[in-house]
N, C-alpha and C positions, 0 to 999 in steps of 0.2 A: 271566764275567758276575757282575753285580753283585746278592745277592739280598736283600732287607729284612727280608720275611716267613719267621721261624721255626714248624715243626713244634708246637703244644703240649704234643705229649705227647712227641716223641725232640728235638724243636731241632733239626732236618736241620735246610738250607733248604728253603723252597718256593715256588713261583710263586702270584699271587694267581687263576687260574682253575685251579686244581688242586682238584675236590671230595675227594680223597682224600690224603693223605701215600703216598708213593712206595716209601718207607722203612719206614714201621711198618703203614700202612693206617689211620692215624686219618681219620676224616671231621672234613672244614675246613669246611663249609659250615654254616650252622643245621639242626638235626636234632630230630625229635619226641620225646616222651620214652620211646618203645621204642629207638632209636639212642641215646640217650641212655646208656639203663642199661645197652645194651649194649657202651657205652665203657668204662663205670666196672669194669661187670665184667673186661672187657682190663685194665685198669690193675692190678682187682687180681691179677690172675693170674699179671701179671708181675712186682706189687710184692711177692706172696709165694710168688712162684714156686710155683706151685700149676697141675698140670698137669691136675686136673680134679676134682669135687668128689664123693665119693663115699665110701661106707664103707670105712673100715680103713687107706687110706695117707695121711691127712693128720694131724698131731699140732697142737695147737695151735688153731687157727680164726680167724674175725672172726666181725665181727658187723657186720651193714647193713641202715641205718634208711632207708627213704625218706619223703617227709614231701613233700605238697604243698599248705601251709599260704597260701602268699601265690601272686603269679602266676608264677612261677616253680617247678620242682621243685627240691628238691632231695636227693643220697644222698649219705650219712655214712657211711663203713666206718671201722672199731675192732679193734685188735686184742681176744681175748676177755681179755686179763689187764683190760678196762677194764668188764667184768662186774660190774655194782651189786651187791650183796648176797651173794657166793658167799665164802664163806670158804674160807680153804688150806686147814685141814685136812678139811674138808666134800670139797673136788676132790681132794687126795689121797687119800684114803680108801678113790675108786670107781675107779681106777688099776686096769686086771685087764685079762692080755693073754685076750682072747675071742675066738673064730674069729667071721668074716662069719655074722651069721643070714641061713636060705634065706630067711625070711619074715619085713617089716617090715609093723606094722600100727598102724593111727590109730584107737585106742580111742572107743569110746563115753564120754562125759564127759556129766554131768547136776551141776548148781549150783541149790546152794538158798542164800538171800537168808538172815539171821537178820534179827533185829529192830535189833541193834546194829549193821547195816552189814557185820560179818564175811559174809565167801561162802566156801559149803564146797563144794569139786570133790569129784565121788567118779566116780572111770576103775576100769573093769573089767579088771582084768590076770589073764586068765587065767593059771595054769599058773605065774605069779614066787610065790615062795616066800617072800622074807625082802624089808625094808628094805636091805638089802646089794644086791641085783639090780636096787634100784633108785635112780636121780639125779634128784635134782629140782634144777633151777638158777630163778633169779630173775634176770632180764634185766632191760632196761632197762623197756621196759614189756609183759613178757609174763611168763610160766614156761614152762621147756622140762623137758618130763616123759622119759626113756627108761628102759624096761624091758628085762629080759630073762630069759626063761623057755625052758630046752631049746635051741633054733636057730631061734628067733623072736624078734623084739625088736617092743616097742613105742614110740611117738614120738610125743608130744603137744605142741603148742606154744598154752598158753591164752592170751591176752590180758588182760592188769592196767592198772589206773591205775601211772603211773612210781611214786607214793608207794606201793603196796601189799609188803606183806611178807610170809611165808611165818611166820604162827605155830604151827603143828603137821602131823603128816605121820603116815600110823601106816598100814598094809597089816596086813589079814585074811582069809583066805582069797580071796586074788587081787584084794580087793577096794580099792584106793589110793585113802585121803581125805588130802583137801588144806585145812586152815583156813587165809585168806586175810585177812586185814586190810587195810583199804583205804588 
């Protein structure tokens, strides 16, 4: 048999009344944007072989924008070397093999405006000790905060304009401020 219509995502063949691929289980058909993202995340899982997403066994990472700017969606995956603002030796630095914390926790965050535009985060990290237990990265347009104190970590991910920058960082007594520039 003779078949025209390829697979999108493996290239088998396929038949044009097949809502599904045979082969990999892609959906052929038009699909809302929950099928959607739930494609993309397939793609990546296979594209980086990542058997599931979770603390402690994945080295490395993306990163995935979704954007539904015009009448279409659309999602962007990255690997994280394409991380705006994070300098090598900033990511080597916080390199430290650390056992799974029992407990991750989504800090309280409070922002105050200055009159110049700067915005300063100030997150409540009980129990972290130093600048050292703690990463701040600058994404594309966010900051991803993690802490860690004892067998608890903290995870914060704030929202920025893509231009803003990370002009100071300073932890006191559990206390992490964050000066932001827009």
């Amino acid at each position: 048999m003779f078949w025209k219509k390829k697979c999108p995502s493996c290239g088998k063949p396929i038949k044009d009344e097949w809502n599904f691929c045979p082969y990999c289980g892609e959906p052929l058909k038009e699909m809302g944007i929950e099928e959607e993202m739930e494609r993309e995340f397939r793609k990546i899982e296979r594209t980086f072989r990542i058997p599931k997403f979770g603390f402690g066994g994945i080295k490395g990472g993306i990163t995935i924008t979704i954007k539904n700017l015009g009448e279409k969606p659309s999602i962007e995956v990255r690997p994280l070397s394409h991380r705006v603002g994070v300098e090598k030796k900033e990511e080597k630095s916080f390199v430290k093999h650390r056992k799974a914390p029992k407990k991750i926790i989504d800090p309280k965050i409070d922002m105050k405006m200055l009159p110049d535009g700067r915005r300063v985060f100030v997150l409540n990290l009980d129990g972290v000790k130093s600048l050292d237990d703690v990463e701040v990265r600058k994404l594309r347009e966010s900051i991803e905060v993690k802490a860690y104190a004892k067998d608890m970590a903290y995870f914060k991910v704030i929202p920025v304009p893509p231009t803003a920058r990370i002009i100071k960082k300073d932890l006191r007594k559990g206390v992490l401020t964050l000066e932001v520039m827009p």
